[in-house]
C-alpha positions as CSV (number, residue, x, y, z in Angstrom):
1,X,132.8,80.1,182.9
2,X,135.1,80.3,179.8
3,X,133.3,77.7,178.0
4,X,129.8,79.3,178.5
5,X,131.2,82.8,177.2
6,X,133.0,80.9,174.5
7,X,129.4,79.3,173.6
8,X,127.4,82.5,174.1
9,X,129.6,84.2,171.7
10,X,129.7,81.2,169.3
11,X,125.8,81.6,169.2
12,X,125.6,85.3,169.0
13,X,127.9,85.4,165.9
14,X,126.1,82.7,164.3
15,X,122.9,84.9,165.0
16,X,124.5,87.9,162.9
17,X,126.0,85.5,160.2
18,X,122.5,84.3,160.0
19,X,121.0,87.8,159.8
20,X,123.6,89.7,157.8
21,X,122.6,86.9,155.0
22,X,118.7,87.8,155.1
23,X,117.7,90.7,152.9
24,X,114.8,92.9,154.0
25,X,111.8,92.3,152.8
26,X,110.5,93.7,149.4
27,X,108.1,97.1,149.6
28,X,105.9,95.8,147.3
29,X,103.9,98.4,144.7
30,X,100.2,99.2,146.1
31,X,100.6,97.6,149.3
32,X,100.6,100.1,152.8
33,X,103.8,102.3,152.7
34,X,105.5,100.5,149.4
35,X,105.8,102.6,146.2
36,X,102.7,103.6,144.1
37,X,101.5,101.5,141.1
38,X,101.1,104.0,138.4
39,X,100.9,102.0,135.3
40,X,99.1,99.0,133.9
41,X,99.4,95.3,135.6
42,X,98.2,91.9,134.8
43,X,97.6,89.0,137.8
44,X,100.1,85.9,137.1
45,X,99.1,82.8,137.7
46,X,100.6,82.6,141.4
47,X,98.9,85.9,142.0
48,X,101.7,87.9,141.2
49,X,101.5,91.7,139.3
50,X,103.2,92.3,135.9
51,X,103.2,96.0,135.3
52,X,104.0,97.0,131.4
53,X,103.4,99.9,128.9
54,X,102.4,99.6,125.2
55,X,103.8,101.9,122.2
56,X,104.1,102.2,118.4
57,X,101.4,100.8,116.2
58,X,98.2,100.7,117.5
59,X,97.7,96.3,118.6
60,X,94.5,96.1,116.0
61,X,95.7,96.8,113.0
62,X,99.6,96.1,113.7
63,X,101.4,93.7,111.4
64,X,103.8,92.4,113.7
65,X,103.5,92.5,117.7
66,X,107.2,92.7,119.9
67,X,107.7,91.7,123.4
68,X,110.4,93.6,124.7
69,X,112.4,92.7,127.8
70,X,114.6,95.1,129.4
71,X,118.2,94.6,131.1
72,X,119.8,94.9,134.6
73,X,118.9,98.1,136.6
74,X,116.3,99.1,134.2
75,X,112.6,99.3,133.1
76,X,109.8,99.1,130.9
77,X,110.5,102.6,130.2
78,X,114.1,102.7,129.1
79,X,113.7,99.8,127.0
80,X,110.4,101.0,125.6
81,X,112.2,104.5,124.8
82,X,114.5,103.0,122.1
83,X,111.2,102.6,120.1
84,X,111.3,106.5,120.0
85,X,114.7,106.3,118.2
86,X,112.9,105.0,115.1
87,X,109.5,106.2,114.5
88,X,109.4,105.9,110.7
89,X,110.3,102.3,110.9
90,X,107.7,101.5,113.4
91,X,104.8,103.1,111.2
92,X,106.5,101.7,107.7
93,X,106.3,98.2,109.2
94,X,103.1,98.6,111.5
95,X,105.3,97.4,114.7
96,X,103.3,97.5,118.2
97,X,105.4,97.1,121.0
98,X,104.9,95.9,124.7
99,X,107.6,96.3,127.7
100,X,107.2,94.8,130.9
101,X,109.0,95.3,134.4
102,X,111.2,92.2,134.9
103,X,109.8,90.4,138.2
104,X,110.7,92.8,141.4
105,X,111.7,95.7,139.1
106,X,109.8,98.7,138.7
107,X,106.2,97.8,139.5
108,X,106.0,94.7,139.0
109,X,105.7,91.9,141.9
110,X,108.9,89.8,142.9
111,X,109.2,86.6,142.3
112,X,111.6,84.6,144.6
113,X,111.1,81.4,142.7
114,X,112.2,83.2,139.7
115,X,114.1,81.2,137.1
116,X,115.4,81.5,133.5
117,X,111.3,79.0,132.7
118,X,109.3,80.9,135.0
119,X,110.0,84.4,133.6
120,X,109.4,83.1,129.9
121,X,105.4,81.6,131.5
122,X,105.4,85.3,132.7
123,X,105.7,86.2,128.8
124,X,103.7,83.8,127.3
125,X,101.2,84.9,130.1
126,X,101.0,88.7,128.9
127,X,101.0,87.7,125.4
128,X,97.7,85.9,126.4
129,X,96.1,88.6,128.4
130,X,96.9,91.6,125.4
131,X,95.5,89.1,123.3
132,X,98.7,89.0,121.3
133,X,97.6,86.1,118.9
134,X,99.2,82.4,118.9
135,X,102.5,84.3,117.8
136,X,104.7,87.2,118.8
137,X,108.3,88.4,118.9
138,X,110.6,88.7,121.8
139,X,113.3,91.5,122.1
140,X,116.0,91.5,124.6
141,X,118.6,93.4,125.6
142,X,121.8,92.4,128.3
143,X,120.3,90.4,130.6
144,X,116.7,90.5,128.7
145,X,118.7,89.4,125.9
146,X,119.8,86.5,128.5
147,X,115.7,85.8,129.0
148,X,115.3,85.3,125.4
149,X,117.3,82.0,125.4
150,X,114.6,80.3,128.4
151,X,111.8,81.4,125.5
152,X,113.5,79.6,123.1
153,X,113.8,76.9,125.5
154,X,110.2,76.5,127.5
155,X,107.8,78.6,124.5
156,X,109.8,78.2,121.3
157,X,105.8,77.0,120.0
158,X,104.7,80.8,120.5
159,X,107.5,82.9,118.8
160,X,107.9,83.9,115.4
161,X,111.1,85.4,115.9
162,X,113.4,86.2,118.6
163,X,116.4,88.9,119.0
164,X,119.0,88.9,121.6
165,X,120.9,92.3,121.4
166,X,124.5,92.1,123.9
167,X,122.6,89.2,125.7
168,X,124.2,88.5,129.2
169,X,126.4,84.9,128.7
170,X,126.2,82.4,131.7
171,X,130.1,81.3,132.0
172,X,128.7,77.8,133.5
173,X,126.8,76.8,130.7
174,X,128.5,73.0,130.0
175,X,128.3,74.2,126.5
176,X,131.5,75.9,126.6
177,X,134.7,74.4,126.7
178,X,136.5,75.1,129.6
179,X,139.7,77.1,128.6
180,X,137.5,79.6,126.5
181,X,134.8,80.3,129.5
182,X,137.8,80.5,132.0
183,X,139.5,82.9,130.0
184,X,136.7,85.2,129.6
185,X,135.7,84.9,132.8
186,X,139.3,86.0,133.6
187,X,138.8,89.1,131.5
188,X,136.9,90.4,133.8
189,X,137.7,93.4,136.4
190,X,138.4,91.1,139.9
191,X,135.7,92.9,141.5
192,X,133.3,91.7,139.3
193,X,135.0,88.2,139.2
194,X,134.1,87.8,142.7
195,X,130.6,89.0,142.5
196,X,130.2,86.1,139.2
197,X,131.4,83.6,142.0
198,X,129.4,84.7,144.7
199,X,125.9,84.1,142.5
200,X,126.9,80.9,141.3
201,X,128.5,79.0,143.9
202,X,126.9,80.5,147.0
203,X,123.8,82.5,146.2
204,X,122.8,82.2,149.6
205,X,125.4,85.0,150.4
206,X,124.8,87.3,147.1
207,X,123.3,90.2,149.5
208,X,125.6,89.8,152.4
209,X,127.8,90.3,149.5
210,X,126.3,93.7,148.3
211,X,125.6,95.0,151.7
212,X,129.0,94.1,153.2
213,X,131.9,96.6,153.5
214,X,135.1,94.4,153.8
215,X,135.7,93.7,149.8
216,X,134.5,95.3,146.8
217,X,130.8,94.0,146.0
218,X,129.3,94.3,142.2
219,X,131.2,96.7,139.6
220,X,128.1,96.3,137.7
221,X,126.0,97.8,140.8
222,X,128.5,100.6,141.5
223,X,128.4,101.0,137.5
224,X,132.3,101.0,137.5
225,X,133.9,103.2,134.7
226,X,136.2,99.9,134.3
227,X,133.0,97.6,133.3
228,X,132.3,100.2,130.1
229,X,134.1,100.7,126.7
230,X,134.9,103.9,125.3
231,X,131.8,104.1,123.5
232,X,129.6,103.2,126.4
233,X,130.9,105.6,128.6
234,X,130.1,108.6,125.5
235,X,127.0,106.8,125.5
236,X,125.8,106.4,129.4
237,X,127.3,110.2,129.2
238,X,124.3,111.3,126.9
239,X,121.8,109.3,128.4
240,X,122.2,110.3,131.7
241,X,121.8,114.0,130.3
242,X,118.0,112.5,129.2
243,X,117.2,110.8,132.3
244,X,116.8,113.6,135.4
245,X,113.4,112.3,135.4
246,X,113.8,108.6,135.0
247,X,111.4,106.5,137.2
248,X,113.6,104.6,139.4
249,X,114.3,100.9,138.7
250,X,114.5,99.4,142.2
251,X,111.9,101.0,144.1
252,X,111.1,97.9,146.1
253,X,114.7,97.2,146.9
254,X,117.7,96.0,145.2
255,X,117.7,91.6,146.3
256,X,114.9,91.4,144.4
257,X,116.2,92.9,141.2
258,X,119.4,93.1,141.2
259,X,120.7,90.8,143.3
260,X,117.8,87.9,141.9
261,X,119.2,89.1,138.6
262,X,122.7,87.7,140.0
263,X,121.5,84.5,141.2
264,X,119.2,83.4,138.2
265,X,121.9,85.0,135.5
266,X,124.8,83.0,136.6
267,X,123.5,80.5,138.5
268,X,123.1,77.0,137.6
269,X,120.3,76.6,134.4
270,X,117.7,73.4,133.5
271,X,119.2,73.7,130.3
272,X,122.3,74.9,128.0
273,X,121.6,77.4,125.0
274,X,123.9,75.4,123.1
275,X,121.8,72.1,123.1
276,X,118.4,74.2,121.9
277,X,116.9,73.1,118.6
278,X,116.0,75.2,116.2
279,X,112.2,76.8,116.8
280,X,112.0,77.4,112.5
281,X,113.1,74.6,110.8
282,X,111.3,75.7,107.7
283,X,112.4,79.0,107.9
284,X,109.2,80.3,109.0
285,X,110.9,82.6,111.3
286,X,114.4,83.9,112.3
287,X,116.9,84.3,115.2
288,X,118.9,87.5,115.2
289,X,121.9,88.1,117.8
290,X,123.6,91.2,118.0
291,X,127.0,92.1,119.8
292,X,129.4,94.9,119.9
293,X,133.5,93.3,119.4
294,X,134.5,95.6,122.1
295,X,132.3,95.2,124.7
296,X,133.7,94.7,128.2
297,X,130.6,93.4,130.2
298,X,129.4,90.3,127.9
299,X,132.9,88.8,125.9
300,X,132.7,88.5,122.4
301,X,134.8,85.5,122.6
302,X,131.8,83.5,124.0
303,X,129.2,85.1,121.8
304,X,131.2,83.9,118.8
305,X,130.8,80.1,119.8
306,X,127.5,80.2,120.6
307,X,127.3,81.2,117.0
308,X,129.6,78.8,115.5
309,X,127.6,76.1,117.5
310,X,124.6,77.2,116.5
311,X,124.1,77.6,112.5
312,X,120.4,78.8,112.9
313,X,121.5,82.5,114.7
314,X,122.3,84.7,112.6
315,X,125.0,86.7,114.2
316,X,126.1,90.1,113.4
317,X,129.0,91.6,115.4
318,X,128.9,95.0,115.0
319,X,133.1,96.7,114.8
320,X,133.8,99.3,117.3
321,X,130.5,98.6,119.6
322,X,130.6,98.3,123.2
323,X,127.5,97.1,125.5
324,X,125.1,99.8,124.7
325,X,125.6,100.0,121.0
326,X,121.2,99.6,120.9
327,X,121.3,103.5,121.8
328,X,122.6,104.5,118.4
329,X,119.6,105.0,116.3
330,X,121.2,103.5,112.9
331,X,122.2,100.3,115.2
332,X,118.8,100.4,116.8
333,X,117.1,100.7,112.8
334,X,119.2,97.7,111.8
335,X,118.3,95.5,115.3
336,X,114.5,96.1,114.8
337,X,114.4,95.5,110.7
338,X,116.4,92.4,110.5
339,X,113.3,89.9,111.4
340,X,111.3,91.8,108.5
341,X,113.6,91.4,105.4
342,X,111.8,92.8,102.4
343,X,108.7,93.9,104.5
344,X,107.3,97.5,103.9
């Protein structure tokens, strides 16, 4: 009798392992009691819904054409609103701009094949359907700015220029040497250490993870005062005075943002940034990376040798600057100008 209790028990908590593991499954936009679709969307390939917004110069007559790919726990909307911190710019240099949800943010469709090549066809793929032309730029920001390096990867052909503003670093990528990655991965709060670990080694778990109550789960998540410099948190201060209204970013649940964003962030990649070749060997375009020296979520350190290694970014490190230095309009000026040198 022992040994079949000792069984039935063995089974029933293999049952809950089992199920405390499984996310619920996505409320997708449009479909019977998920959220609304309120903005445009374009069918992928697999039959998937990109949802996006279009701004600044009018796509006809625009000189240049951006692609702009927002960060963790955000939009096409709060990456798009930047845009508004420079009017004058955008009209002196005929910029038209495009945001898109990131798959399972927002309105867009998840995508739970999603990897660092599949979310830069997904580009590419609106490109072709606004009829962009053979070239356009990509802007990201955090972990958009971590999306930039798979374009430079897997459609380098189709850019004429690329920015990466505080872009999310992998601390796995073979590319780094060992001491450096460990010690910024070190500098991390230990909450967030564990939730790093988590996505890479056993993404399987990343929602148990989130959902459990026994340890701390993301500091990013729980947007942790600890995660932020002084600056961010005068900055996150301010925007959250702007945003009562904000369109919330995980309407369809949180595994397929946020928890994805884990998995595919820090998770094992096809490729290493460090080993990419240079997409303008005649110059016919540049590659612009921008980091703040005191920002807590994305270490300088590592920014700096992906810079050293790689003599075709051109790096500026902005003194002072924590994660969200992009929300200070004379920052924001300098981020969107630097591809057009000379241009009026």
């Amino acid at each position: 009798m022992i040994k079949e209790i000792t069984v039935v028990l063995c089974l029933g908590l293999a049952v809950w392992a089992y199920q405390a593991t499984q996310p619920p499954p996505p409320k997708l936009c449009g479909a019977p009691g998920g959220p609304p679709v309120t903005a445009p969307r374009i069918k992928l390939r697999d039959g998937r819904h990109l949802s996006y917004k279009e701004h600044g110069f009018p796509r006809e007559k625009a000189k240049a054409k951006i692609i702009l790919v927002h960060g963790f726990a955000s939009t096409k909307h709060d990456i798009m609103s930047m845009t508004d911190l420079v009017p004058h710019v955008v009209e002196e240099l005929g910029l038209y701009f495009v945001s898109f949800d990131r798959p399972g943010y927002g309105e867009s469709d998840p995508d739970p094949k999603r990897t660092p090549k599949s979310i830069a066809l997904d580009i590419e793929e609106l490109a072709d359907h606004l009829e962009l032309g053979s070239k356009f730029y990509v802007m990201g920001f955090s972990m958009g700015g971590q999306v930039v390096w798979g374009c430079l990867k897997y459609i380098p052909h189709r850019l004429a220029g690329a920015t990466l503003i505080a872009p999310v670093v992998n601390y796995w990528w073979p590319g780094f040497p060992a001491n450096l990655s460990t010690e910024a991965y070190y500098r991390q709060i230990p909450q967030e250490q564990w939730m790093l670990s988590v996505a890479h080694h056993a993404p399987w778990l990343t929602y148990w993870w989130n959902t459990q109550k026994l340890f701390p789960a993301s500091a990013v998540i729980a947007r942790k005062p600890e995660i932020f410099s002084r600056q961010d948190l005068e900055l996150a201060s301010m925007a959250a005075e702007k945003s009562e209204d904000r369109l919330p970013a995980t309407p369809q649940g949180e595994f397929e943002s946020l928890h994805r964003d884990y998995n595919v962030g820090f998770g094992k990649w096809e490729f290493d940034p460090m080993e990419l070749e240079n997409p303008f060997p005649n110059n016919e375009g540049s590659i612009h990376l921008w980091q703040g020296d005191e920002d807590v979520l994305v270490p300088v350190s590592l920014q700096r040798y992906i810079a050293q290694g790689i003599p075709w970014i051109n790096y500026h490190e902005l003194p002072g600057a924590g994660h969200l230095f992009l929300a200070i309009p004379q920052n924001f000026e300098q981020i969107v100008k630097a591809p057009f040198p000379g241009k009026k």
